[in-house]
C-alpha positions as CSV (number, residue, x, y, z in Angstrom):
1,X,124.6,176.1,143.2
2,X,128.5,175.7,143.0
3,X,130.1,174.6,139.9
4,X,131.5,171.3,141.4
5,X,126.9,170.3,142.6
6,X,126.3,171.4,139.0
7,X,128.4,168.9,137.7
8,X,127.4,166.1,140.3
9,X,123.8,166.9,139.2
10,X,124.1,166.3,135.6
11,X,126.3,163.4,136.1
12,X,123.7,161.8,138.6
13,X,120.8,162.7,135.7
14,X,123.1,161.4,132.9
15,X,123.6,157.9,134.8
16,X,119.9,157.7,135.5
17,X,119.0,158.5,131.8
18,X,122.0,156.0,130.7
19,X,120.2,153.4,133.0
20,X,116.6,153.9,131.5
21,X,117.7,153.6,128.3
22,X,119.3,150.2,128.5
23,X,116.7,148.7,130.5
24,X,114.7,149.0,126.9
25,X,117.4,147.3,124.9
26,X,117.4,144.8,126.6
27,X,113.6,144.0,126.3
28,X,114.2,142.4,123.3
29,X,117.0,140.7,121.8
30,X,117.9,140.8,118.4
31,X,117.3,137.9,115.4
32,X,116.7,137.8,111.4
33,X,114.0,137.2,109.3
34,X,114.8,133.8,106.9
35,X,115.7,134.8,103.5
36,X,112.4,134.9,101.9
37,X,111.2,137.8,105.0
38,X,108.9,136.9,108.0
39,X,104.8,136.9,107.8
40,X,104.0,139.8,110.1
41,X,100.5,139.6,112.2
42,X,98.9,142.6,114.1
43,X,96.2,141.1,116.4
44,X,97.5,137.8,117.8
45,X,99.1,134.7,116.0
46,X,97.9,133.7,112.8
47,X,94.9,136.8,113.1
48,X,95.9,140.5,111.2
49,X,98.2,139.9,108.5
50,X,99.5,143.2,107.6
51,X,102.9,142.6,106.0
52,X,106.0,140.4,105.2
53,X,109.8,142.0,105.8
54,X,112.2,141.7,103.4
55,X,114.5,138.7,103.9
56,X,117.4,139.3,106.7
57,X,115.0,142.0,108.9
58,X,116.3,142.4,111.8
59,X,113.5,141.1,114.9
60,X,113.6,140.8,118.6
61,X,112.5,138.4,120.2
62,X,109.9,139.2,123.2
63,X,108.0,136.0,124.2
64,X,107.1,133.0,122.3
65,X,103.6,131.1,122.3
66,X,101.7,128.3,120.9
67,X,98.7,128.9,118.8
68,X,97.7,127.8,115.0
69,X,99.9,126.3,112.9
70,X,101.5,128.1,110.3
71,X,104.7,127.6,108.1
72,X,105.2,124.8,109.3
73,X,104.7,125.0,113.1
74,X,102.5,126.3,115.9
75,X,105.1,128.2,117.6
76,X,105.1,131.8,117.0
77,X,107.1,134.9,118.8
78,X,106.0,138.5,120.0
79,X,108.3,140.8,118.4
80,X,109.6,144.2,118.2
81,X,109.8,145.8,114.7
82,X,110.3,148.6,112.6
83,X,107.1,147.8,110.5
84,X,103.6,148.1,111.7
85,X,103.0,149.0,115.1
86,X,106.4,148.2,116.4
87,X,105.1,145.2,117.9
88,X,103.6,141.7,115.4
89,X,103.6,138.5,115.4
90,X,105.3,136.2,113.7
91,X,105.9,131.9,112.9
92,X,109.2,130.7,114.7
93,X,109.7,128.7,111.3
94,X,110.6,132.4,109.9
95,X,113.2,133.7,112.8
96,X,116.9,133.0,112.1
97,X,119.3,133.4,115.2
98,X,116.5,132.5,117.5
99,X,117.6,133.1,121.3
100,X,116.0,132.0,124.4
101,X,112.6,134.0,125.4
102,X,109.9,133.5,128.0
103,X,106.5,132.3,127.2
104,X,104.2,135.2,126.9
C-alpha cells in the first residue's frame, strides 16, 4: 500500500471514529442538580432509590415522563450519570438548566 492510501485510510477511519463518537454526546445534553443534589432512582420513577448527588452534578437530560409525584411534581427525567449505573431517574423539581427532551 503506498504511503499517500496509508494516509487516506487512517484519515477515512479517524473521520468515522470522530463521527461515532459525537453521535453519543449528543444523546444527552447537559444540566445541574439544584443545590441541595438530585434524588437518584434505579428502576423507574419514584421505585430504586439508590443515591442523592451532591448539589451542582452535572446530568443529562434523556427523556422526560409522568409518573408519581415527588418533590413537588410528577414529572421526572431519564438521565445519564456518573453515579449508579450510568443511567437513574430523577424529579424535574431537582434539574437546574433544564433543556428540551422527548418523552420517553
Amino acid at each position: 500500500m503506498s504511503h499517500l492510501k496509508r494516509i487516506r485510510v487512517f484519515v477515512a477511519v479517524f473521520v468515522a471514529a470522530a463521527g461515532i463518537a459525537t453521535v453519543g454526546a449528543h444523546a444527552a445534553s447537559a444540566s445541574q442538580c439544584v443545590s441541595s443534589g438530585c434524588d437518584l432512582f434505579q428502576y423507574g420513577p419514584g421505585n430504586g432509590y439508590f443515591f442523592t448527588t451532591p448539589g451542582g452534578a452535572t446530568v443529562g437530560m434523556i427523556c422526560w415522563t409522568d409518573s408519581v409525584w415527588y418533590a413537588g411534581t410528577n414529572r421526572w427525567f431519564y438521565v445519564s450519570t456518573i453515579y449508579g449505573t450510568g443511567r437513574a431517574w430523577v424529579s424535574a423539581n431537582q434539574v437546574n438548566n433544564q433543556i428540551t427532551v422527548g418523552h420517553c
